[in-house]
N, C-alpha and C positions, 0 to 999 in steps of 0.2 A: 675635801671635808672628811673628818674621821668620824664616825658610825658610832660615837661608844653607847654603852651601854645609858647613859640619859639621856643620851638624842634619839634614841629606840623609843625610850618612854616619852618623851616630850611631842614625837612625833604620832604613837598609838596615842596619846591622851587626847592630842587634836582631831585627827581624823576618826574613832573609834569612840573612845568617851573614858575616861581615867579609871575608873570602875575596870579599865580588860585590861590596863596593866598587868595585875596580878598574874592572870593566862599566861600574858606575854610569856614573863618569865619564865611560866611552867615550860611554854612551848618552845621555847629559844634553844637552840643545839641539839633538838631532841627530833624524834621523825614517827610519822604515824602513833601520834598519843591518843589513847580513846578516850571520849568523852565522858565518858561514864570513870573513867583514871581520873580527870581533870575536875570533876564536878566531886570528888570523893576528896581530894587535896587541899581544893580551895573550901569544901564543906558548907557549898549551897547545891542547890537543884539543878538537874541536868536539863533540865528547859530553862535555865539562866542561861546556862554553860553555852549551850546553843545558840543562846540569842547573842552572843556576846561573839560565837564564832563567826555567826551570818555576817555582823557588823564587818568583822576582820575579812569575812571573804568577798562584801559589795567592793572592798579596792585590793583584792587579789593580793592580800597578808598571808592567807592560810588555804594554801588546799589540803583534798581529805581525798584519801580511798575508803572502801566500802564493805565488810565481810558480815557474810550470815551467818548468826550463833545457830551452831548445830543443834543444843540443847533446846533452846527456848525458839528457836525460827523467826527473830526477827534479825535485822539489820545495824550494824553497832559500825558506826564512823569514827575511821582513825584521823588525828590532821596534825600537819605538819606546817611550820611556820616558815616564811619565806624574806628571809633576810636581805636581799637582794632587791627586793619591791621598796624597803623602807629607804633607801638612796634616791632611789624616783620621784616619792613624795615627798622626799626632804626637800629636794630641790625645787617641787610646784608649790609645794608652802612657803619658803624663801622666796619665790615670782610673787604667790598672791600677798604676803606681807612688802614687798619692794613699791607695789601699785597702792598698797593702801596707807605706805609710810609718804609716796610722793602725794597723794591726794591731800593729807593733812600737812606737808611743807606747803602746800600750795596757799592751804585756805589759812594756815598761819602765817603768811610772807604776805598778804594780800587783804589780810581783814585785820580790825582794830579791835583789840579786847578791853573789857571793862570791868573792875570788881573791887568792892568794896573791902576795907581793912581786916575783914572779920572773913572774908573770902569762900562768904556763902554761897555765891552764883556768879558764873562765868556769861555776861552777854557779849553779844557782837553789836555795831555803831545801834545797827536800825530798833534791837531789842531796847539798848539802854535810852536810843529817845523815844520809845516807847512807854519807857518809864520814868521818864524825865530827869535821868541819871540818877536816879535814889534804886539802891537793892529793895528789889521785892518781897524781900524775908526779913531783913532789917529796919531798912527806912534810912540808912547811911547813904552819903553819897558816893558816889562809883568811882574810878580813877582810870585812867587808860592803863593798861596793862603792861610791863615788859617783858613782852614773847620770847627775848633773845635764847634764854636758856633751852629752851625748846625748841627751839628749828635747831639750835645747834647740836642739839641731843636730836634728835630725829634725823640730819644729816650725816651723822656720828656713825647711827644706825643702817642709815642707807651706804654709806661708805663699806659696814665690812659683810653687809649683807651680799656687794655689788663682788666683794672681794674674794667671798663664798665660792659666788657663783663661777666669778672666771676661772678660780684654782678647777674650780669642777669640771668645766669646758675642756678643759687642759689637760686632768685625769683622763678625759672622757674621749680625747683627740688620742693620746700615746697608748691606749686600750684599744681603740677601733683599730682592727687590719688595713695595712694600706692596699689602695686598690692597684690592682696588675697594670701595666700598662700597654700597649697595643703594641709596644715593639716589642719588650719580652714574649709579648705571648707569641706573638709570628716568629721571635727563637727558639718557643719552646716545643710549636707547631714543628718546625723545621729539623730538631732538632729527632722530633718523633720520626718523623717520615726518614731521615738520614737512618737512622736504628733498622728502621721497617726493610729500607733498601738491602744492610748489609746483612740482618739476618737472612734474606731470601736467596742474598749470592752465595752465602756459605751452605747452604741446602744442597744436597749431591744430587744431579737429575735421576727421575725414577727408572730401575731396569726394567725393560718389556720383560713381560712373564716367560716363566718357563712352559708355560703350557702353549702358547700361540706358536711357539718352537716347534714342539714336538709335533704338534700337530700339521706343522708344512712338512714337516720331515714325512710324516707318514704319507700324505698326498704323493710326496715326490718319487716314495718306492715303490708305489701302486702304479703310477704311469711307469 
């Protein structure tokens, strides 16, 4: 899946609130931006600014370092926007839309809809004999519905959602390292100790000192 620039925003609008788009952009390719920079750009209050950053850091969008203005003594927060996080949630919003497009295939493959020509309310069977097949807004009577359009568009939907996900799996598999395997490694053990052996042969054994010399020497002319 490609990252561009409106699946950034589609995906901050979801999880954040459409209002921090604007941020986003300030903060996108940019590092340690201060809040009091960002609150002066977009030209609202830096307690918006903030509440807007909190939202982006409850799912680890934006961390921030921290320096004390020399002048004034208090504390001014830089933050930097974490592009690498927004793949992550792209992908759990894609799961949670996959569970909530199967939940409505299910109960449109399996329930009977009912609506009148003027297609003021949508009932199910138990609603409309409830009502004795007349629209409750109207006073028309009701017709069973043809769902077809819409499973087949919700199917449509789970199709390239399903299609997303596996290209993703697949990015995500040729990205991961592969793991060593237990024969390599006993070659590569093996291969250490081989090293270890022939640097130790080529070491020249240590000369006995010159002093432990001299000094039999001198024993031997005393006796």
């Amino acid at each position: 899946m490609r990252i561009t620039p409106k699946v950034i925003e589609q995906v901050i609008s979801e999880i954040a609130g459409e209002d921090v788009v604007p941020l986003v952009k300030l903060l996108k390719n940019k590092k340690n931006v201060s809040e009091f920079k960002l609150a002066e750009d977009l030209k609202i209050g830096v307690n918006i600014v903030r509440n807007m950053l909190y939202r982006l850091h409850d799912f680890n969008l934006v961390s921030f370092m921290r320096k004390k203005d020399k002048v004034k003594g208090w504390y001014i927060y830089y933050w930097t926007f974490n592009m690498k996080r927004v793949r992550f949630l792209l992908v759990k919003l894609k799961n949670q839309r996959l569970l909530k497009l199967q939940e409505r295939l299910t109960r449109e493959q399996e329930t009977h809809f009912y609506k009148c020509d003027h297609q003021c309310m949508r009932l199910d069977f138990d609603q409309a004999m409830n009502f004795e097949f007349k629209c409750p807004e109207c006073g028309q009577l009701i017709n069973q519905e043809d769902n077809s359009d819409k499973i087949k568009a919700i199917q449509e939907e789970m199709a390239q959602i399903e299609h997303d996900l596996a290209e993703e799996e697949t990015v995500r598999k040729v990205r991961k390292p592969k793991p060593v395997s237990k024969k390599k490694k006993v070659k590569k053990a093996k291969k250490k100790t081989k090293k270890k052996v022939k640097k130790a042969k080529k070491k020249p054994a240590k000369k006995p000192a010159k002093k432990v010399k001299n000094k039999v020497k001198k024993k031997s002319k005393k006796r």
